[in-house]
Phi, psi and omega in degrees: 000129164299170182289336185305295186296358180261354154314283216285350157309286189304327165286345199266328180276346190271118184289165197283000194249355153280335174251000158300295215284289181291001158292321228262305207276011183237015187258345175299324190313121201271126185299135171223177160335119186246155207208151150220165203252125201272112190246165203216136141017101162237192189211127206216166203235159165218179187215170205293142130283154197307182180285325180295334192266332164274012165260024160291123203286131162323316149356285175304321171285343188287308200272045193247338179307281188326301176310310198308312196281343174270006170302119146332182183240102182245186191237133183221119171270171234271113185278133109253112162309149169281157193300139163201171192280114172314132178252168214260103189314325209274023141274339184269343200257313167327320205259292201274118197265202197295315205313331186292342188286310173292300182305317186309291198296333187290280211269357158313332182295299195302349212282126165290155197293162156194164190293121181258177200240174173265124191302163202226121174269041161294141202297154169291101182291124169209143158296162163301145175268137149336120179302013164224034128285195206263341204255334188313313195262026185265159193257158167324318179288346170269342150340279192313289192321282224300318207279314195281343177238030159216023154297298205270026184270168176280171203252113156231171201265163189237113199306173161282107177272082193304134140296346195333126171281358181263035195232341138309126173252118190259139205246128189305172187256147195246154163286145150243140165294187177271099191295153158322067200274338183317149164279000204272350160323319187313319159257024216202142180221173185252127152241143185297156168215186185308176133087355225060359192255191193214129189258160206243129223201110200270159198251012183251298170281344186054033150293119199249139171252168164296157219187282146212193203210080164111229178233017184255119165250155182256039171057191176237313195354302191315308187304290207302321196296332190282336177290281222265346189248030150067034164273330188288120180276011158297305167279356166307281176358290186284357195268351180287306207286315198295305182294315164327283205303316165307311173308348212060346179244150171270186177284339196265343143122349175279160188293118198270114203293164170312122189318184166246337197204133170282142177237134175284146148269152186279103186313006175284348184286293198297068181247141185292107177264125162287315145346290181317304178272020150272323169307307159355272153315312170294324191272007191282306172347308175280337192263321185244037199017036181302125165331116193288349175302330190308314188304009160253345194299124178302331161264319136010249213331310194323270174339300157326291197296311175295348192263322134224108179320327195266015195259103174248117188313177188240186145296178148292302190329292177314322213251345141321288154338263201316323158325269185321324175298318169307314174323288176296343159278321176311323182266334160313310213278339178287317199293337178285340185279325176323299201315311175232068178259132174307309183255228208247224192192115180263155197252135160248161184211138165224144182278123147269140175243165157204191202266017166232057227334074182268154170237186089298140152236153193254087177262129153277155189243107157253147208227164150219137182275175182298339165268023171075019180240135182304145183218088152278141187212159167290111190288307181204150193227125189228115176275135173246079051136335174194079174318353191266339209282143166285325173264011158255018150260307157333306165317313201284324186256355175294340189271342184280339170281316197274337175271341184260350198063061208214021192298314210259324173273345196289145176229263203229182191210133177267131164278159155236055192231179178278140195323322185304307211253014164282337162294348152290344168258020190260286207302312198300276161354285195316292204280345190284288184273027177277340194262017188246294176297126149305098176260107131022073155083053211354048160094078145267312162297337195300291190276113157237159205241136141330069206314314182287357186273334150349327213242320182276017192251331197281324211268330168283347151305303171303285178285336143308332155346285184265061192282326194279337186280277184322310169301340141305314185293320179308304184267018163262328177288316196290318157327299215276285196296016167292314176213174181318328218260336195267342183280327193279342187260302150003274198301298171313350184256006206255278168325307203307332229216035164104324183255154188238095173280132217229012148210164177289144171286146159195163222260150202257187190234085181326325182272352186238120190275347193285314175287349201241006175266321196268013164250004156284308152349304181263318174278334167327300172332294194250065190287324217255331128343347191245322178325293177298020182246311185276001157275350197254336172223137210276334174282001182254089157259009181257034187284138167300155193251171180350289193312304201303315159304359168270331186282280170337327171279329190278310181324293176286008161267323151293342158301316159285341151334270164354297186302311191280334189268001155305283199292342169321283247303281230320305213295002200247121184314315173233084198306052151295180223245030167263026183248003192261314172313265221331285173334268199289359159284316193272003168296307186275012198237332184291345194282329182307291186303330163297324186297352175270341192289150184295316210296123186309313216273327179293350180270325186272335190288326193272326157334292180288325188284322207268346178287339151284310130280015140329305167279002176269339216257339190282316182269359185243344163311003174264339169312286174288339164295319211283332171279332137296352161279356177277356185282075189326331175307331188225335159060196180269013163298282212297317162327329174271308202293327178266348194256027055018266249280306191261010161252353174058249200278350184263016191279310176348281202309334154265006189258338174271349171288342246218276144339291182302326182289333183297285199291339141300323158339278203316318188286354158299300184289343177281311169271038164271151160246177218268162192265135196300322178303315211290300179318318180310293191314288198294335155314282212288341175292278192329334172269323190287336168270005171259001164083014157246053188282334170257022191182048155291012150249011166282319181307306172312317210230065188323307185327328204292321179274026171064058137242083182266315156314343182279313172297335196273342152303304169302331165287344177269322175306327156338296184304267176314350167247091173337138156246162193266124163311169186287313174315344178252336175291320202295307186261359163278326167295171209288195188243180186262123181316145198254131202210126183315146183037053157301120220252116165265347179279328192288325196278279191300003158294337193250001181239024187263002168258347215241302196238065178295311177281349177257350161280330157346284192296332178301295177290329204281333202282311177323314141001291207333132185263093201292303169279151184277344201280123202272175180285155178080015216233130170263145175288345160314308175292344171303128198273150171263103130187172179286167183263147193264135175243148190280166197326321200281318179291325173300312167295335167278177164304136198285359180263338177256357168293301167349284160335267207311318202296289218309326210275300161329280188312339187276307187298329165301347166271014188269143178297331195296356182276339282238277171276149186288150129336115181298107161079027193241007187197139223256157077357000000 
């Protein structure tokens, strides 16, 4: 074979990213001794090439000359092949892959130099080729040019290259297709079926769809959906496996170990829903209070566009629409959980103004659901024309039962309001709704007063008392912490005259009583540093004087009263309502004993704090007794025990008022009759504590052993011998060991087989919402006056204020805010 032919061999076989890679690797090759080589004529037969190989452009040979001329100079001897019967280019393009290509150039790379000869360019005997091959239209100069330019390559040796065509395999010539650019390839592969036609074979499930029919395709769509909107039940599968790990828990609740290795996902999940992200959007709204105006903001928009271009924002109005719609799918899903809360609901209710003297009223729900876990959630943000009036508060809740459907549930209702109008608003309330309502233990239980706003109207009392005293001790700390230099002399007059303070000043929060209780706190320490500060420096005049640090000190020993019995509640998760007895007994029982105390000043400051609560300890202590006897740990032991202490030789009389309520309670809840689960329940504990747990009509059906007579004994004996209600059972047994983190919700879940009407009775008085303040919420900050909602809320429509409020509060408790969503939004 000539050199022509076997260039045109190696071009018609070589793909184009493989002959760039032997150009590359043989222009690396280092120049030797050239020879030249005397070729000699063959005579080769050929056949038509497919249509891709003779519709080569002049181009390609221009640029195959240009490679040729950047080659070294290498040396070649004489190839002869044995004569063979011409093959078919597209069976030689066929046979031969990249790999042979790289090896053929590695060892031309290995080959030693050796003397070449000079080619000899005599015509080639060939049949003629068609004029649409590639090589048919080359001229004698490049013939030359070519010869001349593997004169000057170095010289190596060049192997024998067999042709044999029976040594090929030919292959018909095939169209090329179109490569596939959709990503839903990815998953999906095409299989043939009868008929021509071909189906889409999901590669995770081996579900297969239609694809095409003919010369007709069915698109991808079908596909992507089958992907990305979780129909495969392979990616359900893994989207399972993936939250486990993120949680940390396995499905079986152990602790699942830390991946070892991250795997990319396939960026085909992460498809962009426009719907979706208008949900988004509305609940980030709702959740962080945001202006619904921001979808105008220009830079907003900005921020958006870049993040996704395919994102078309909505107006207000629209992003308003959507706001309601979340509301109103939220409130479906609660009114369906109402339908099946077993026991009954207590209502809180808080007053709003705003500044067109407009009101709000805020009604909350707190439940205990069936599994014994606490809930409060927001009911209705409602506007009323005069929030103060005892009868648009009455309306407001009347209206609030008939929409939740909760008429048949209501147990009691918390105020957040101040000592004057609470009694007018207990009678009004009372009288109003009783004639609508079943009340409870004949409405005694209705009306509760809001133990933190209690504690911050007695702490704020107080320290107005001594308002002028504060305001000095306020601009004396504020004297000392103007600068660095006041601080440094401070602290040195500190050493000098002895204290070694062991806290800092610091400056309070007028609306928070709990800081101006602890900068009262700190300057007490260092009374006698402010004294010597005002003989030593003539810009300094507010040291309080003797008396008034004596006021002070009896003030912040009730403060710390306060203070401590604030931080019990906050730190406890779940403020059912027996955690509050502790608390508000030992208030009243240190307040008492001050107002007996000699010391004037300590007696008249424990007055004024005890004439308030006093009236919180009269109108709710039966309340926190009856909720603490549901508390096994103290029953009706703490009770005897503090109502001793603070009513002394009269307590029997109040400890049996306490008792009676209890046990009319109950019998109330006793002639109910009881839910068909709960019966349902207790059958089945019972064949399971009887070993029939797998034969629970053995249990059922006594008769089968011929003791029928026996059985009709045991039922007259029944009869005839009183039994102890579950409320006298409940309080004769011993108590329950007090024990670090005790779940008291958790105990009557595991005793709800053992006492069915008194757990009855249990969740709902537990329920009782004692504070308006939620967990996580500080009590301090609750205000004794109504709360103000601001200008921009206040311009709205009272059904998207409504919105916003009830709709914040519902989503925080959905697991999906818990986490972002996965895979749902493209980039």
């Amino acid at each position: 074979m000539q050199i022509r032919d076997w260039i045109q061999l190696q071009d018609n076989t070589m793909e184009a990213v493989a002959t760039e890679t032997m150009n590359t690797e043989l222009m690396s090759m280092e120049p030797a001794n050239t020879e030249t080589v005397n070729s000699e004529p063959m005579n080769t037969e050929e056949t038509l090439p497919t249509t891709t190989s003779s519709q080569m452009e002049a181009s390609d040979s221009e640029t195959m000359n240009r490679d040729l001329m950047n080659m070294e100079p290498v040396s070649a001897e004489l190839i002869e092949p044995t004569s063979t019967e011409a093959t078919p280019l597209t069976a030689r393009c066929s046979t031969m892959e990249a790999s042979d290509s790289e090896t053929m150039n590695t060892e031309l790379m290995n080959m030693e130099p050796v003397s070449t000869e000079l080619i000899n360019t005599e015509q080639v005997k060939t049949e003629a080729a068609p004029p649409t091959t590639r090589h048919s239209t080359m001229e004698a100069s490049e013939f030359e040019t070519m010869n001349l330019e593997l004169m000057n390559m170095e010289p190596v040796t060049v192997e024998l290259i067999n042709t044999d065509p029976r040594n090929i395999e030919v292959t018909p010539p095939t169209t090329r297709r179109r490569k596939k650019k959709s990503m839903v390839w990815e998953h999906f592969t095409v299989e043939v079926v009868s008929g021509g036609c071909t189906r889409a074979c999901c590669k995770l499930c081996k579900q297969t769809f239609a694809y095409s029919n003919g010369s007709k395709v069915a698109g991808t769509s079908h596909l992507k959906r089958h992907i990305a909107l979780g129909s495969c039940p392979k990616i359900k599968s893994m989207e399972k496996q993936q939250l486990a790990l993120a949680s940390g828990t396995k499905a079986d609740g152990d602790t699942a170990d830390p991946p070892k290795r991250r795997y990319r996902t396939s960026s085909f999940l992460n498809i962009f829903d426009q719907e979706q992200s208008y949900t988004y959007l509305a609940k980030m709204i709702i959740l962080h209070e945001y202006p619904l105006h921001m979808v105008e903001n220009p830079s907003f928009l900005s921020f958006v566009q870049n993040l996704q271009p395919r994102f078309k924002m909505v107006d207000v109005n629209a992003m308003e629409g959507e706001i309601l719609s979340i509301y109103h799918k939220e409130k479906q899903n609660l009114m369906q959980i109402f339908e099946t809360m077993p026991g009954r609901i207590s209502l809180t209710i808080c007053l709003w103004t705003t500044s067109q003297t407009l009101g709000y009223i805020c009604l909350s729900g707190q439940y205990i659901d069936s599994d014994w876990k606490l809930h409060r959630r927001m009911l209705n943000f409602m506007m009323v024309s005069s929030p103060h009036s005892e009868n648009a508060l009455s309306e407001a809740i009347s209206v609030t039962l008939s929409d939740w459907n909760l008429k048949a549930k209501l147990f009691t209702i918390t105020l957040d309001n101040n000592c004057s109008s609470h009694d007018i608003y207990s009678a009004n309330l009372r009288d109003h709704l009783s004639n609508k309502n079943t009340l409870m233990l004949k409405g005694q239980l209705f009306v509760v007063r809001c133990y933190a706003n209690i504690l911050n109207v007695v702490a704020q009392d107080v320290i107005a008392s001594i308002h002028g005293i504060v305001y000095n001790i306020r601009e004396s700390v504020k004297f000392v912490k103007a600068s660095a230099a006041r601080e440094e002399k401070f602290s040195e007059i500190a050493l000098q005259i002895g204290i070694r303070g062991t806290k800092a000043l610091s400056l309070d929060v007028t609306t928070l009583w709990n800081t101006t209780y602890i900068m009262l706190d700190a300057a007490l320490e260092y009374k006698d540093a402010f004294t010597f500060l005002e003989t030593c420096d003539d810009n300094y005049n507010e040291a309080p004087s003797a008396d008034d640090w004596k006021k002070v000190e009896v003030v912040c020993t009730f403060l710390k009263l306060l203070h401590d019995c604030a931080n019990t509640v906050m730190t406890i998760i779940d403020q059912t309502a027996n955690i509050f007895f502790h608390e508000a007994w030992k208030v009243q029982l240190e307040l008492t004993n001050a107002t007996m105390s000699q010391d004037t000043v300590v007696s008249s400051v424990a007055k004024e704090m005890h004439e308030k609560f006093d009236k919180y300890w009269k109108d709710c202590s039966l309340v926190l007794a009856i909720a603490v006897v549901m508390d096994p740990r103290f029953k009706m032991k703490l009770v005897e025990f503090s109502f001793a202490k603070i009513y002394g030789e009269e307590s029997a009389r109040y400890v049996k008022v306490v008792n009676d309520s209890i046990h009319e309670l109950y019998h109330e809840y006793a002639s109910q009759p009881l839910q068909l689960i709960t019966a349902y329940g207790d059958q089945g504990e019972a064949n399971h504590m009887n070993g029939n747990e797998k034969n629970p009509s053995a249990a059922s059906n006594p008769t089968g052993d011929g003791l029928l007579d026996f059985d009709i004994y045991l039922s007259e004996m029944a009869v005839n011998q009183p039994t102890k209600s579950e409320i006298d059972q409940y309080l004769e047994e011993s108590l329950v060991p007090r024990v670090q983190g005790f779940d008291i919700l958790n105990w009557w879940k595991l005793n709800n087989i053992k006492y069915p009407t008194l757990s009855k009775m249990a969740s709902d008085v537990l329920s009782i919402p004692v504070s308006m303040v939620g967990t996580g919420c500080s009590i301090f900050g609750s205000g004794t006056g109504s709360r103000v909602l601001d200008d921009y809320r206040s311009s709205l429509r009272p059904e998207t204020v409504e919105a916003l409020f009830c709709a914040k509060d519902w989503l925080q408790y959905l697991p999906t805010m818990a986490e972002p969503p996965i895979g749902k939004i493209e980039f």
